[in-house]
Backbone as CSV, one residue per row, in Angstrom:
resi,resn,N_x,N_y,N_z,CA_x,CA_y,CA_z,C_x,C_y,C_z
1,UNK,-21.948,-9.322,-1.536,-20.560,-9.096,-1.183,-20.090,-7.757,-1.764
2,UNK,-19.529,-6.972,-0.893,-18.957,-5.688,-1.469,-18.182,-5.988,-2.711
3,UNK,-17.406,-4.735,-3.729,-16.414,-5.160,-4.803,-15.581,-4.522,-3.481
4,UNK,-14.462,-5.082,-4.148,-12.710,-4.533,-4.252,-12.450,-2.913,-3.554
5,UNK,-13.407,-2.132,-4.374,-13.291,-0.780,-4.009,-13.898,0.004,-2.989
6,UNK,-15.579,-0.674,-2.942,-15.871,-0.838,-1.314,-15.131,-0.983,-0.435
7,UNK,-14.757,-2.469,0.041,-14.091,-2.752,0.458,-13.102,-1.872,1.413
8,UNK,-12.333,-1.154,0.534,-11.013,-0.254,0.600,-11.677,1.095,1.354
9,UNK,-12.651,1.505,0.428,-13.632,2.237,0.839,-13.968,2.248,2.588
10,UNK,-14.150,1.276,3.295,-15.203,0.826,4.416,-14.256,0.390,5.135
11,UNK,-13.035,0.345,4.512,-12.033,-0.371,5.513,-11.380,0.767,7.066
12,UNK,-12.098,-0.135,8.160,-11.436,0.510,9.494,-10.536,0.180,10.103
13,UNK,-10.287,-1.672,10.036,-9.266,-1.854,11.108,-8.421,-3.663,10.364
14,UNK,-7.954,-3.907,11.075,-6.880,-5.059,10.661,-7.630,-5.962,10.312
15,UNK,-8.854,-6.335,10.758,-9.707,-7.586,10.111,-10.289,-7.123,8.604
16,UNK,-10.765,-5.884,8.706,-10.762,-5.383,7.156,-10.061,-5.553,6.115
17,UNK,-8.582,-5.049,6.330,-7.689,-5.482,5.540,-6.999,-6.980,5.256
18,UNK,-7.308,-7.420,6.048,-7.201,-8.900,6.049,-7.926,-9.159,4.887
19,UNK,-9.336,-9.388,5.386,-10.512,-9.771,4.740,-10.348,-8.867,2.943
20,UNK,-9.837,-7.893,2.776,-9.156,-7.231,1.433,-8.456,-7.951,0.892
21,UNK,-7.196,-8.532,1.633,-5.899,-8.745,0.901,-6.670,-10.554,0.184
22,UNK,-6.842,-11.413,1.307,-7.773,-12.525,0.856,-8.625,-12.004,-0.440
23,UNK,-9.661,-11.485,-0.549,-10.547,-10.961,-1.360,-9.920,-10.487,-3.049
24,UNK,-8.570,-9.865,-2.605,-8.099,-9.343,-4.181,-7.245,-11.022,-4.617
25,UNK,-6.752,-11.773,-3.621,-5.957,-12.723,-3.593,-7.087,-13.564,-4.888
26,UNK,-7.998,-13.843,-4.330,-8.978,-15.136,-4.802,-9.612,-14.019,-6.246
27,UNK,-9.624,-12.538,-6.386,-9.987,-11.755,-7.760,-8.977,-11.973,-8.594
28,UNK,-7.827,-12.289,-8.326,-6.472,-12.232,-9.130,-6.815,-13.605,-9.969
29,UNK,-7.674,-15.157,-9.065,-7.773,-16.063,-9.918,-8.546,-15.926,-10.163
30,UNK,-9.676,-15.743,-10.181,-11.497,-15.891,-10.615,-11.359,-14.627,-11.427
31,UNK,-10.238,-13.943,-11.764,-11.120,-12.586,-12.612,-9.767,-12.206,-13.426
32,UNK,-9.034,-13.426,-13.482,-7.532,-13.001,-14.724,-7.601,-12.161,-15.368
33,UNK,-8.745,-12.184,-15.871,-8.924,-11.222,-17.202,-8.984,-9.289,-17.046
34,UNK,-9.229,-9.456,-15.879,-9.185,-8.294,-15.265,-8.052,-7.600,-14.614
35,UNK,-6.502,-8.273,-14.891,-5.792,-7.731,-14.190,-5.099,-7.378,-15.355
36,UNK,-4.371,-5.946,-15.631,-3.268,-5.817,-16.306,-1.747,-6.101,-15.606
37,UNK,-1.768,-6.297,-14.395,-0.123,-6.662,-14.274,-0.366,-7.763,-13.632
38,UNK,0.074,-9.163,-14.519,-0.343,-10.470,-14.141,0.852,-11.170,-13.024
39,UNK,2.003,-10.509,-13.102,2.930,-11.099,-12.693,3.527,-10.495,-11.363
40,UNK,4.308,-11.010,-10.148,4.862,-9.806,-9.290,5.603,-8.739,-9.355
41,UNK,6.459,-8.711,-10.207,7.378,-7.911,-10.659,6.614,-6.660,-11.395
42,UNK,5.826,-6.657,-12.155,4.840,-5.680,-13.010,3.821,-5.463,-11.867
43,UNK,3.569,-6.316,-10.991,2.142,-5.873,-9.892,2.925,-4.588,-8.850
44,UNK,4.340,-5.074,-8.738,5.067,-4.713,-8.069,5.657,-2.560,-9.014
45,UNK,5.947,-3.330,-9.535,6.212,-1.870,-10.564,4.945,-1.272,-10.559
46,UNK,3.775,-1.428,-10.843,2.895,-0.544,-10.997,2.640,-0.158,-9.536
47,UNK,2.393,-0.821,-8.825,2.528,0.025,-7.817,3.114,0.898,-7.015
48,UNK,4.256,0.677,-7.190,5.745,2.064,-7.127,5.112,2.613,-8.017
49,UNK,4.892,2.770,-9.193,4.475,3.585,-10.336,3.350,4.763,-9.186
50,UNK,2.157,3.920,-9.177,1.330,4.399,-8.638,1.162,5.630,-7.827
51,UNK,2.091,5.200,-6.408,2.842,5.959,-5.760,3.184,7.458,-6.087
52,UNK,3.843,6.573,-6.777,5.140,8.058,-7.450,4.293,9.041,-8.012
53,UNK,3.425,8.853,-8.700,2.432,9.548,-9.820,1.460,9.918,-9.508
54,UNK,0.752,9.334,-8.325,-0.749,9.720,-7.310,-0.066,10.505,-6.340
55,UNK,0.955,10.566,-5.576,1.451,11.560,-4.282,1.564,12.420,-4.737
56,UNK,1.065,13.108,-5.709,1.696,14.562,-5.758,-0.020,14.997,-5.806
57,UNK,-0.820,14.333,-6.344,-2.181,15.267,-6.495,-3.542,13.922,-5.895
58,UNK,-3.443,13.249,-5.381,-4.294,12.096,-4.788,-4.820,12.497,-3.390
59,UNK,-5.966,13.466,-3.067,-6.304,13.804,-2.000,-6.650,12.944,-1.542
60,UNK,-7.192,11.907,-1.217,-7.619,10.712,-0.575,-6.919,9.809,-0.174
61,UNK,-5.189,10.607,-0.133,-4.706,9.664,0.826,-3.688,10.666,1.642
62,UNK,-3.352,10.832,2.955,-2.069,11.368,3.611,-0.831,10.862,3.510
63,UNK,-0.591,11.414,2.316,0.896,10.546,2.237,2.135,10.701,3.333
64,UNK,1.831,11.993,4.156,2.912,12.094,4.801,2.655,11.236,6.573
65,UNK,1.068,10.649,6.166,0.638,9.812,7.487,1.181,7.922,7.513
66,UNK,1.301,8.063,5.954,1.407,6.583,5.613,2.125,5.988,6.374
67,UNK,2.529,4.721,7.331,3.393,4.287,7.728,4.084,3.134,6.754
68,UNK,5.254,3.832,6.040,5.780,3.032,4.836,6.483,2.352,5.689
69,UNK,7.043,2.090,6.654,8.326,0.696,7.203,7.209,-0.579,7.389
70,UNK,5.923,-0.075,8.120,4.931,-1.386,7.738,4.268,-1.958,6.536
71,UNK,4.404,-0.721,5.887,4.144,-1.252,4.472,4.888,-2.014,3.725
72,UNK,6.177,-1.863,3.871,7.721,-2.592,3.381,7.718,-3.709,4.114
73,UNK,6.936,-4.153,5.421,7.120,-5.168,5.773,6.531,-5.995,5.428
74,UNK,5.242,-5.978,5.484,4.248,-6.443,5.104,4.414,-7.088,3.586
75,UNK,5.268,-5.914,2.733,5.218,-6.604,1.608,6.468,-7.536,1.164
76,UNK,7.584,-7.282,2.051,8.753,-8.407,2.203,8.182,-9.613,2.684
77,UNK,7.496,-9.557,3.963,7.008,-11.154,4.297,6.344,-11.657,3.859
78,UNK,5.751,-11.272,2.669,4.970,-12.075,1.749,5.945,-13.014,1.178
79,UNK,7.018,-12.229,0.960,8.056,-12.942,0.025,8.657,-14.302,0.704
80,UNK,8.840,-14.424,2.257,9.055,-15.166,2.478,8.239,-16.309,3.649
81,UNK,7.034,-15.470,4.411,6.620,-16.151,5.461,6.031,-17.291,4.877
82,UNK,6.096,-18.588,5.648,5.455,-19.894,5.206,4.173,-19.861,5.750
């Protein structure tokens, strides 16, 4: 099985990321020990963090390609889809 960073790595299309988000889902329990922001709010902050602090010098990503309104969605309906 690939890690985490593969993964991200190799990722082409919507079943990929699927198959990611599942994958870090089930690392978050089988590998506690491995996460520094255990909670949503801190998973959540570091990743704004992230953001903020990688867009200015992070060649490996187009920040100005990103589509952030799907990204905002995606991460609101977590909050509520059943």
């Amino acid at each position: 099985m690939e890690n985490l960073i593969e993964q991200i790595n190799n990722m082409v299309n919507m079943d990929d990321f699927l198959n990611f988000v599942v994958q870090l889902a089930m690392d978050s329990k089988e590998h506690p020990e491995e996460w520094v922001n255990t909670t949503i709010s801190d998973y959540l902050g570091q990743m704004a963090s992230w953001v903020d602090d990688c867009s200015g010098f992070d060649d490996t990503v187009d920040w100005e390609k990103v589509d952030y309104r799907t990204f905002a969605k995606i991460l609101y309906m977590g909050k509520i889809y059943e």
